[in-house]
C-alpha positions as CSV (number, residue, x, y, z in Angstrom):
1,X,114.9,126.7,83.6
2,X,114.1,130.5,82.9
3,X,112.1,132.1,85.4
4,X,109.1,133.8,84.4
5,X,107.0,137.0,85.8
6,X,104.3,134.3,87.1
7,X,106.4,132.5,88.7
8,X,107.3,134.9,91.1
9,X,104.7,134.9,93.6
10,X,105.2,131.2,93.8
11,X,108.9,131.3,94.5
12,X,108.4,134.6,96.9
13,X,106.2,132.3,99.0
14,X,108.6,129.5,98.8
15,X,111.3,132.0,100.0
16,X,109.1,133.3,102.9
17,X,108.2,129.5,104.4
18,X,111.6,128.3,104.2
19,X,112.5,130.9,106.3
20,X,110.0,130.7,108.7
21,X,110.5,127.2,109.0
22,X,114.3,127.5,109.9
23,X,115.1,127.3,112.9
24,X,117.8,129.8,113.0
25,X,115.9,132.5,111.2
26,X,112.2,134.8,113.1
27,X,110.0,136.3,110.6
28,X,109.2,138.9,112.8
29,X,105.9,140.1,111.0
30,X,104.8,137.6,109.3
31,X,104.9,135.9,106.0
32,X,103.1,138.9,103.8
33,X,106.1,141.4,104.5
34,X,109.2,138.7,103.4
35,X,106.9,137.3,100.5
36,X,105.8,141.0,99.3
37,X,109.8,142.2,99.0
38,X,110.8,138.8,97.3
39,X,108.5,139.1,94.7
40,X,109.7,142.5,93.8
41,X,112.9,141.6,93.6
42,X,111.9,138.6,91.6
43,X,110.0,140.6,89.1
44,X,112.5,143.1,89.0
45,X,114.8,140.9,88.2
46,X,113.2,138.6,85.4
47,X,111.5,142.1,83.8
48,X,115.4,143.4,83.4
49,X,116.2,140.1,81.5
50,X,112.9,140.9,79.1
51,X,114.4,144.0,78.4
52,X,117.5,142.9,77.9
53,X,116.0,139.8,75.6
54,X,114.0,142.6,73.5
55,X,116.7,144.8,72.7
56,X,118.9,141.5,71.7
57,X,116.0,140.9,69.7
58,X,115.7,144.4,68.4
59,X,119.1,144.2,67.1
60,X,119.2,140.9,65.4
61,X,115.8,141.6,63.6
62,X,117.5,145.6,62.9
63,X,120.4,143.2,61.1
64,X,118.6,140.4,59.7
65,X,119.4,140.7,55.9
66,X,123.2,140.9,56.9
67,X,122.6,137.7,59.2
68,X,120.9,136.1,56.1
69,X,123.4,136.9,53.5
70,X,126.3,135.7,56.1
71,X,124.3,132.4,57.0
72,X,124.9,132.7,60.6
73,X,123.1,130.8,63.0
74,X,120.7,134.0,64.1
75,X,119.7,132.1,67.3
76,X,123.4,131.8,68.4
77,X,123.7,135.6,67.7
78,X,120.7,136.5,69.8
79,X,122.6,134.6,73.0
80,X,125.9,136.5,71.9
81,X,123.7,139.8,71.8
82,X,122.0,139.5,75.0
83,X,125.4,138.2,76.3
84,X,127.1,141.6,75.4
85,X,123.9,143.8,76.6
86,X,123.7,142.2,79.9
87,X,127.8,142.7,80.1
88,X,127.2,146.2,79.6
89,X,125.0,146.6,82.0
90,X,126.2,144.2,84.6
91,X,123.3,141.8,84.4
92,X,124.4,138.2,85.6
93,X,123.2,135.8,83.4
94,X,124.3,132.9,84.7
95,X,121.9,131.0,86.9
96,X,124.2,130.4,90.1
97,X,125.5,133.9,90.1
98,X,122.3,135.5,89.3
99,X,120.5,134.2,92.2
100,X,123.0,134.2,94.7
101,X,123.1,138.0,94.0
102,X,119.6,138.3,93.9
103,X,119.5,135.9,97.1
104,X,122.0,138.3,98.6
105,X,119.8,141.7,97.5
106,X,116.4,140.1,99.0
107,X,118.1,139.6,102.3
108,X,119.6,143.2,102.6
109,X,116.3,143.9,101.9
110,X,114.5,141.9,104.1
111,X,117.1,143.0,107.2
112,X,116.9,146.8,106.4
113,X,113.0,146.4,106.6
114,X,113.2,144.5,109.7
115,X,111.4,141.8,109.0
116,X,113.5,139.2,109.8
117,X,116.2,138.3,112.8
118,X,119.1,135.6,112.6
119,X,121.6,134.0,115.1
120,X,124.1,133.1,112.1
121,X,126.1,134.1,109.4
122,X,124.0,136.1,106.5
123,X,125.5,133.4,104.6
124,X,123.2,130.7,105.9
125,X,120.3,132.6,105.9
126,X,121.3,133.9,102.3
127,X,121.7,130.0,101.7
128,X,118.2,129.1,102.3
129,X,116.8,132.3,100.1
130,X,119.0,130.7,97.0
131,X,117.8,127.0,97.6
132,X,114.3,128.6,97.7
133,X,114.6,129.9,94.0
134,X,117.2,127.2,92.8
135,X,114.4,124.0,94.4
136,X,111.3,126.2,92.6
137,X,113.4,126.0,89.2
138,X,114.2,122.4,89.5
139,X,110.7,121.2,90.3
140,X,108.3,123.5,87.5
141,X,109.6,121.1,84.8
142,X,108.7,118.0,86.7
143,X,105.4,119.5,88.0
144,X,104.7,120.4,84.8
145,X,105.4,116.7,83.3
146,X,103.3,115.0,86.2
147,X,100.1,117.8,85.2
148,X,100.1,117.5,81.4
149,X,100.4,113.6,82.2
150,X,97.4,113.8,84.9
151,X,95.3,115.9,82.5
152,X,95.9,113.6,79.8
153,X,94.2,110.8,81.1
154,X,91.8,112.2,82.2
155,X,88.4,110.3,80.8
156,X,87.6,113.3,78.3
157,X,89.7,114.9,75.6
158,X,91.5,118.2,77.5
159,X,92.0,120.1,74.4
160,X,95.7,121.6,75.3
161,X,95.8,125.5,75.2
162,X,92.1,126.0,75.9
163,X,90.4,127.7,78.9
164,X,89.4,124.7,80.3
165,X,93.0,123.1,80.1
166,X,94.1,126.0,81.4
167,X,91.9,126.0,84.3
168,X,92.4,122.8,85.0
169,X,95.9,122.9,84.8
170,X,96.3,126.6,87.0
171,X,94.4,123.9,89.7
172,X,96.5,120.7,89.7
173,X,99.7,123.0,89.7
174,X,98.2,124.8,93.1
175,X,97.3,121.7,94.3
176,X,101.3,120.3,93.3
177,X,102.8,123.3,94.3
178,X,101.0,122.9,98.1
179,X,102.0,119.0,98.1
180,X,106.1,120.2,98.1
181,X,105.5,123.2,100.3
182,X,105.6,126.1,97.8
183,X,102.6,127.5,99.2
């Protein structure tokens, strides 16, 4: 799953409780401090892969007659651009890699602010900031499956991709997201 700008608060949350309900790890100041540097690390993070994403995409649509004429698959060359721009830049794009370096920036973070105190290895604390991320990831597309299914029988007709749906649907996923202790 790609991560997306709003999903950040909802992960930086997710990061903040996990850590204040290990046992081997005090939140010193509370959850507001840990939650506040995650998400900008978050963001960070997701808005350097837009930029990378729109200068791939820049460059393919700056080349498209060639791409045409050759018959090349132009979406494979978009993952081969971005590929080479986030290369050149040293942009992980792979999702184990990414995280666990983001993981391991968020905790320097989070230790250089003083908001946090361990009796292990940064390791394990590091750990529990990557499951955070990697368990949000894993559960949006089955929360999103169980919503659409919820508001789908509902008794009348959600039209998708209208205020209400989207109302509705911003609700259930708060109330989903509290049920598995993202918020």
């Amino acid at each position: 799953m790609k991560l997306r700008l709003p999903h950040a608060p909802y992960i930086a949350n997710k990061i903040a409780i996990d850590l204040a309900n290990c046992d081997f790890v005090n939140v010193l100041y509370g959850l507001d401090g840990v939650c506040k540097i995650a998400q900008n690390f978050l963001e960070k993070n997701i808005q350097e892969e837009l930029k990378i994403e729109e200068q791939a995409r820049d460059i393919v649509e700056e080349n498209i007659e060639e791409i045409e004429f050759m018959q090349a698959d132009e979406h494979q060359l978009f993952w081969k651009v971005k590929k080479h721009l986030a290369e050149q830049i040293g942009f992980e794009l792979a999702w184990e890699d990414r995280y666990n370096s983001l993981s391991h920036k968020i905790l320097n973070a989070l230790l250089q602010e003083d908001l946090i105190d361990f009796s292990v290895s940064e390791t394990r604390v590091k750990n529990i900031i990557f499951k955070a991320i990697d368990s949000y990831a894993k559960a949006y597309d089955e929360i999103e499956d169980i919503i659409t299914e919820k508001i789908n029988h509902y008794k009348r007709k959600i039209v998708f991709g209208s205020e209400e749906y989207d109302l509705i649907f911003d609700k259930l996923y708060q109330e989903e997201l509290r049920k598995r202790g993202f918020l």
